[in-house]
TIPA-843251 format. One record per atom (N, C-alpha, C): x, y, z; residue in one letter. Coordinates in steps of 0.05 Angstrom, whole numbers, plus 5000, padded with zeros to 4 digits. Each point is the difference from the previous one (the first is absolute). Layout:
<sites>
XYZa...
</sites>
This chain:
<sites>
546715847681x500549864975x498649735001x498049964982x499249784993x500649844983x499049704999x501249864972x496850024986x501449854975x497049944981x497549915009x500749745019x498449875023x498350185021x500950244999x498950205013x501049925040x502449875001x501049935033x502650154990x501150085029x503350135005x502049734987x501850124996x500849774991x503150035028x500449765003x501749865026x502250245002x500750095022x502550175015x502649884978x501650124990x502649794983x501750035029x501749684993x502649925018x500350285019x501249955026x501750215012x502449944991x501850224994x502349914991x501450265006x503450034991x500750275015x502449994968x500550345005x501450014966x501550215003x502649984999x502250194992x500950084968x501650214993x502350024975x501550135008x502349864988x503250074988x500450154975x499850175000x500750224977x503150095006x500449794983x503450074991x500750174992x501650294993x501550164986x502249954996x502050144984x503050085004x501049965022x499450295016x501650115023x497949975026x497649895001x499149865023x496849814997x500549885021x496249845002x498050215016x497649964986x497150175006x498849725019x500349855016x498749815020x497950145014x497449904992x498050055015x497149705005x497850185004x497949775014x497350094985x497949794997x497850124980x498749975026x496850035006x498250035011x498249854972x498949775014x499649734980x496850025008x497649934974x498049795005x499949834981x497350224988x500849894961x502349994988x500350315001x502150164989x502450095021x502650074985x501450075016x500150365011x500650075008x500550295012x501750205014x501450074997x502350095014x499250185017x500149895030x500350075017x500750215019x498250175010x501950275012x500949915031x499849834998x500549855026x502449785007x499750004970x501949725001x503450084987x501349815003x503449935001x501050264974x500850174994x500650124980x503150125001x502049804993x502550135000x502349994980x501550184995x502050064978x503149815018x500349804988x503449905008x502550064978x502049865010x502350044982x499349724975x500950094980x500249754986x501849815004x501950025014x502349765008x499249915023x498250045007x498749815026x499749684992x502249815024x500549744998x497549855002x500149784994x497349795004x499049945016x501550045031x498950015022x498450294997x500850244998x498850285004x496849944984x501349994983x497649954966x497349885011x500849715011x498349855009x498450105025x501650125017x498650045021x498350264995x501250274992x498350254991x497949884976x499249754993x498349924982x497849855021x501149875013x498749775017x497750325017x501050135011x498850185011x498050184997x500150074970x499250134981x496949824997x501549744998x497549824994x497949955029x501950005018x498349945025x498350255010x499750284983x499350285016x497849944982x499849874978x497750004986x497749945020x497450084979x497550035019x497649904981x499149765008x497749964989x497250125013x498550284982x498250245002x497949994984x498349705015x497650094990x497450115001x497250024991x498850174991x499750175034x500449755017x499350125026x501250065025x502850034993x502350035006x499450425009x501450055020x499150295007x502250134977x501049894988x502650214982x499249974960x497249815008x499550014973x500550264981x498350215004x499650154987x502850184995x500650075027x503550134994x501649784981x499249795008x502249914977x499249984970x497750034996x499150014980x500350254977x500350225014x500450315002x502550064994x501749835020x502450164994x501750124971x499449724996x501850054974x498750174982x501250184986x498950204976x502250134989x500050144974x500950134982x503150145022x498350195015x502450145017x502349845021x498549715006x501549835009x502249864984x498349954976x502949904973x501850134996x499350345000x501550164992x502550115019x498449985032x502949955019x501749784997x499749815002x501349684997x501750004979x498350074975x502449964974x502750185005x499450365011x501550155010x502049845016x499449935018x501949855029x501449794981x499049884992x501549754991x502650214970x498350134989x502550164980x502150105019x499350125021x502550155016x501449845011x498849785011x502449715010x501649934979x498949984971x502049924978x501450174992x500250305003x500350194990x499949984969x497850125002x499349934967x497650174985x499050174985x498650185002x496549874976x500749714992x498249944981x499549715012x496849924999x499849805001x501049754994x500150074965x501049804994x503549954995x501750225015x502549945010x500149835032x497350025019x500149875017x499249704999x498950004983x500049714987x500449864986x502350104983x502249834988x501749765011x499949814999x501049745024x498849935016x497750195004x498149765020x498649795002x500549905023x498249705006x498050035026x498449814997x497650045009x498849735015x500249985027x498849645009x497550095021x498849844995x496950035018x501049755021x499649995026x499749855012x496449905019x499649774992x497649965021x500449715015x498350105030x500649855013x497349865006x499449764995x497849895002x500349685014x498550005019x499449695011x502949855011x501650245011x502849905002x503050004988x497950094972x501849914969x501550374996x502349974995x499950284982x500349934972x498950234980x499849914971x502350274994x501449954989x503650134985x499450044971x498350294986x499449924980x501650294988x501650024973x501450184992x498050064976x500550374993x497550074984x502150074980x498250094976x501250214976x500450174998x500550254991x500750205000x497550004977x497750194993x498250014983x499350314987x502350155010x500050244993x499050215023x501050245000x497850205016x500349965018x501849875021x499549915029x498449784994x499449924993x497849775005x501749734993x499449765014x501349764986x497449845010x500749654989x498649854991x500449775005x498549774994x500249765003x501949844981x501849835009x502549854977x497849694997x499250054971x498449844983x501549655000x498849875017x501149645008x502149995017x500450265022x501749945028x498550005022x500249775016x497950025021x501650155023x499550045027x501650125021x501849745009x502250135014x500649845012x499450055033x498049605000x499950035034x501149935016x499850175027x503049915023x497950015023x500649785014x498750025040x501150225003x497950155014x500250185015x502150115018x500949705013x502250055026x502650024977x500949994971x502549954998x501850335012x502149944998x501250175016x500250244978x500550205019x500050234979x502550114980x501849835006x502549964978x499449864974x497549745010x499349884977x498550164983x497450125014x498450124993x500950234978x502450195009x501650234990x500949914974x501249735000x501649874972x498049884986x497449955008x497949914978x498850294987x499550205013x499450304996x502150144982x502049955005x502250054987x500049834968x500049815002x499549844974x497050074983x498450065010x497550124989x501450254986x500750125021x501350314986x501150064975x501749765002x500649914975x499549974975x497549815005x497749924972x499750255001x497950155019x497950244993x503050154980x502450035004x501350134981x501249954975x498949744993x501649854978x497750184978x501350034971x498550054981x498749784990x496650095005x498549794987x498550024978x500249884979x499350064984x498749724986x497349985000x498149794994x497150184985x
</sites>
């Protein structure tokens, strides 16, 4: 990939990136495989918890999630598998697994109430940012909320109750 200038244009930040996919009846906590773009990982953190998991639990199965992340780039030996992995038949397992944890036979019964937080961890910093619900599985950016940032070291009780409070927004009805 070139720019207009006809030079590569600079490696972006290393940085490392989890989500909290809230349901009903449990969290989808997993880890992207990061350059440009993010990527979900066949390698990385991928687990179903209870939804009543305390702020200590929350925080720490998040903190983890975030730390398995993997910055994979172009020349990284797992480029290409990671690049690969994901496809049509991969969505189509995942959405499955996640319906049978909710027990629920429609997408969009599994995503009725859900919330959605991206976590990234960059330069020390973690960024605590809660998404939209945008239809379809898919959610979105909340239009004039920035993340909330936390040092790295805060403890993972703090960490759980700021995640927790994201959870929140990502579930409030927005309507702008």
């Amino acid at each position: 990939m070139t720019s207009v200038s006809g030079k590569m244009p600079p490696p972006p930040p290393v940085r490392k990136e989890a989500t909290i996919l809230a349901f009903r009846r449990f969290a989808w906590i997993h880890s992207w495989a990061v350059y440009r773009a993010a990527l979900l990982d066949p390698d990385g953190y991928d687990r179903i918890h209870p939804a009543d998991l305390d702020d200590a639990a929350l925080g720490a199965a998040s903190r983890e999630a975030l730390l398995a992340s993997r910055y994979i780039a172009p020349d990284h030996a797992d480029w290409e598998r990671v690049h690969t992995f994901w496809n049509h038949d991969e969505g189509d397992k995942l959405r499955e697994r996640l319906r049978a944890a909710a027990s629920v036979k429609t997408n969009s019964a599994l995503y009725k109430g859900a919330g959605n937080v991206g976590l990234e961890l960059r330069d020390g910093i973690i960024a605590v940012e809660p998404l939209k619900y945008a239809g379809r599985g898919g959610f979105e950016g909340i239009r004039d909320l920035e993340p909330t940032k936390l040092p790295e070291t805060i403890s993972d009780e703090a960490l759980g109750a700021a995640i927790r409070a994201a959870i929140e927004i990502s579930r409030a009805p927005w309507k702008r």
